[in-house]
N, C-alpha and C positions, 0 to 999 in steps of 0.2 A: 961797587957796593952801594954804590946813595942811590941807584932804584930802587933795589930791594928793601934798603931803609925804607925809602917813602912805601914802597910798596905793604911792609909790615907796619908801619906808622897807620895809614890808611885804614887797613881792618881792625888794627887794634884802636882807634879811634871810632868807628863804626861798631864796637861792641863796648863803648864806654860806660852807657847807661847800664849794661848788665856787672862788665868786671867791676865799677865802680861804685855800685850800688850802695854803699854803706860809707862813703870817702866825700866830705864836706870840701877837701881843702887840694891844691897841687903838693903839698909836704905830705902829704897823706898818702896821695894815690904813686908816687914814684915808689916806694919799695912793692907794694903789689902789683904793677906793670910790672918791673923787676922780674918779680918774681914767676909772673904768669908767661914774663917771653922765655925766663929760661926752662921752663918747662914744655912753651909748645915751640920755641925756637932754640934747641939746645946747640944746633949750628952756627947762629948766627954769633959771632964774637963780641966780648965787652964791650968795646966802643961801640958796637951796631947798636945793641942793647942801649945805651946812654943816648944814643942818639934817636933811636928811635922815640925812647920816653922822654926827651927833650922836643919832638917836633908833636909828638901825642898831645902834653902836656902848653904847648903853645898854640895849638889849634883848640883846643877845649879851651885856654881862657880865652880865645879871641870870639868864641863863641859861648863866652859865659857859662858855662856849665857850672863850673864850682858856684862862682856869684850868684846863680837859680838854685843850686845845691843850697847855698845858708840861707838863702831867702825861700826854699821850700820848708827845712829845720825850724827857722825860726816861728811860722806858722803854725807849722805844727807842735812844734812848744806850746803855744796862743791856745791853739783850740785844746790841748789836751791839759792845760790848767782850770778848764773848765769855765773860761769864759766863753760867751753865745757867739756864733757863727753869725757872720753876719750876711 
């Protein structure tokens, strides 16, 4: 089974920016990974599940995504309180 973990881990990390699109934090994005493997992995069993949004989840911060995630947020908080662009 830990191929096909990784191998579900893999795409569902490769479609990060989209399922993720709205999720600043890792507490955030684990129940919508959750929730999207059981719906298009309704095979794969609980712990695959855990496991896969535990290795998803590990590979996104080691690649910063959330940390560019609050550091895009925060920006754009900036620009949209109506101070100048610089």
């Amino acid at each position: 089974m830990k191929s096909i973990v990784q191998a579900v881990a893999n795409a569902v990390a490769d479609k990060a920016d989209v399922l993720l699109q709205e999720v600043s934090t890792a507490t955030e994005a684990k129940p919508l990974l959750m929730e999207w493997l059981a719906d298009h992995y309704p095979d794969l069993p609980m712990d695959g599940r855990l496991q896969v949004v535990q290795s998803v989840i590990a590979l996104l911060n080691s690649e910063g995504f959330f940390g560019a995630r609050s550091l895009q947020d925060s920006l754009a908080d900036a620009n949209d309180s109506g101070e100048p662009d610089e």
